[in-house]
N, C-alpha and C positions, 0 to 999 in steps of 0.2 A: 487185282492190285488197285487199289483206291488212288486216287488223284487227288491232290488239292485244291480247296477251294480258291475260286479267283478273290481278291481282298481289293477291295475301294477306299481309296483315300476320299481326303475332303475335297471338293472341286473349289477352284479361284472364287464361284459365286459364294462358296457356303462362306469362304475362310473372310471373304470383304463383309461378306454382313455380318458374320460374327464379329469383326473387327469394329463395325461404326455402332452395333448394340453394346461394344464395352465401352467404347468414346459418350454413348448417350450417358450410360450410368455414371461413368465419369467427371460429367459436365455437369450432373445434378449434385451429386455425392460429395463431391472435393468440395465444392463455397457451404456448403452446407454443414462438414466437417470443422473445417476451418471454423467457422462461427463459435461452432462446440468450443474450440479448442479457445479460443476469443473470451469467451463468456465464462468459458471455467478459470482465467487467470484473472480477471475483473472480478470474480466469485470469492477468490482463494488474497484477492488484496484487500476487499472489502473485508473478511473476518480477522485479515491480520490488522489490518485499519480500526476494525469493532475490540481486539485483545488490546493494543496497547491504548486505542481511549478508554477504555474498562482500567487498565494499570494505572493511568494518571487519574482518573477517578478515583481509586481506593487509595493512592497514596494521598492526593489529597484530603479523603475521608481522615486517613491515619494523622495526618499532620494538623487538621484540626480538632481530633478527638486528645491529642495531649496536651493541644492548651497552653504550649510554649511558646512564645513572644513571636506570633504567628500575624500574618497580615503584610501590607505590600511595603511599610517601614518595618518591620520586625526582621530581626535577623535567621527566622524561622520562616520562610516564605509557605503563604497557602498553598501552592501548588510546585508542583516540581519546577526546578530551573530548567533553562534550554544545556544547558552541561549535565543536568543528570539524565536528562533524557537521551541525550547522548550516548553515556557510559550504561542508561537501562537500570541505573539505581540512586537510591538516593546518599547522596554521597557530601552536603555539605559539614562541614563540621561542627556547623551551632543545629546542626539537627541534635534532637532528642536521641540517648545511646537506641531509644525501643524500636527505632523507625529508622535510625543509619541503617545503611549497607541494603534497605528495602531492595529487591529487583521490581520493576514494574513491570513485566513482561517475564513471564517463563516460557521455554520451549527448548524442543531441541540443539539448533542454533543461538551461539550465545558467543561472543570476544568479548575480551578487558579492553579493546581499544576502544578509544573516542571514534564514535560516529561508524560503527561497523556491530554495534551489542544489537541492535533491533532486528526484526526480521526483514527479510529482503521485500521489496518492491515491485515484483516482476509481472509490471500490465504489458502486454502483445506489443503495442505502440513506444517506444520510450528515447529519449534524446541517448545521444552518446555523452553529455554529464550525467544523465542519471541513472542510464546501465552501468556504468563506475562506479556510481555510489547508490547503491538501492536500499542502502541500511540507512545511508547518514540522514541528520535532518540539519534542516536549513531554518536560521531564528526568523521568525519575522515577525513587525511591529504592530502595532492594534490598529491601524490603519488596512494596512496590509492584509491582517488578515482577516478585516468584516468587509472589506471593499467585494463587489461583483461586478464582474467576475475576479476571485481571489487574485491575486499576485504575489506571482513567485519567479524567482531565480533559475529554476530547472537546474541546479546545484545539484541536486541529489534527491533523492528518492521520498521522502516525508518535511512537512514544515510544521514548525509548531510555532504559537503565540501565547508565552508562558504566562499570563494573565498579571503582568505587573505594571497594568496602567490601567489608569481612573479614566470613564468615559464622562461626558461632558456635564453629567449630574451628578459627577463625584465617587461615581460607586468602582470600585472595582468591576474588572470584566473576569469573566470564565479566560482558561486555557481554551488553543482552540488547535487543535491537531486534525491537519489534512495531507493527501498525497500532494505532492507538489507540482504540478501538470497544469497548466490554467490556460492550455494552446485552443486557440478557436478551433483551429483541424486540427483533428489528431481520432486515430481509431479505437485512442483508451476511454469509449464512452459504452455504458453500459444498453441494455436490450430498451430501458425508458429515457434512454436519448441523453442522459444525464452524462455532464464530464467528471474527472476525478476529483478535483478541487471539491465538489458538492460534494461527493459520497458522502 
């Protein structure tokens, strides 16, 4: 008749140092993930940041290749207004029929409301106005928005300065579309120390 073998558990020593080798890994692994996870939402606002100034770039392109009573008096503005930017299309009604209803932004995500058509804003860091509104934008003036560091409201999630005012030589200025974040501290800065206002 065979007998069983005797069976050994773990002892107290093995089970604590098994215990403080998962706490080391632990300690290195988690700020290090997190980062990952830091860096991939700064990543993924940057390209939503790069699609819609690409949209107000070609709708601009569009609005000046037709050639209709275009410029910062014409009832055709060179670049989109802060309400179509908004609504994500171009929507005034002395637009040209070729160029109404433009979307400047495509993608998955899309509302017919004001201030909710853009894509969301979602950097790690963010106020409680502008986790509320991470579609909307917020207008600001040409002051405002070449001043440095930028200034903004923390309203909502993007700001735009729709380029319809003359700088001090008379010329018109560019539209100027930024995240709207311009906090000295704050953890929405990128891996080269840069805040979101810059991107």
């Amino acid at each position: 008749m065979s007998h069983p073998r005797k069976q050994h558990g773990f002892t107290l020593l093995e089970l604590v140092i098994v215990i403080i080798i998962i706490g080391i890994i632990s300690g290195v692994a988690i700020p290090h993930y997190l980062d990952i996870v830091k860096e991939a939402k700064i990543a993924a606002v940057k390209g939503q940041l790069a699609a819609i100034r690409g949209g107000i770039e070609l709708a601009h392109a569009k609005i000046l290749s037709s050639g209709i009573n275009t410029g910062i008096t014409g009832d055709n503005p060179d670049w989109p207004t802060l309400e179509e930017v908004q609504f994500n299309e171009l929507r005034l009604s002395t637009r040209p029929e070729s160029i109404r209803h433009l979307r400047l932004v495509r993608g998955e995500h899309y509302s017919l409301i004001q201030n909710q058509a853009l894509p969301f804003c979602n950097l790690p860091d963010m106020t409680n106005s502008m986790s509320n509104n991470q579609a909307a934008v917020t207008g600001m003036a040409l002051n405002d928005a070449t001043s440095h560091p930028r200034k903004g409201n923390e309203a909502s999630g993007w700001a735009y300065y729709p380029g319809n005012e003359r700088d001090a030589n008379g010329r018109s200025v560019e539209a100027i579309f930024y995240v709207n974040d311009d906090r000295a501290y704050t953890d929405n800065v990128d891996a080269g120390d840069v805040r979101p206002s810059d991107f």
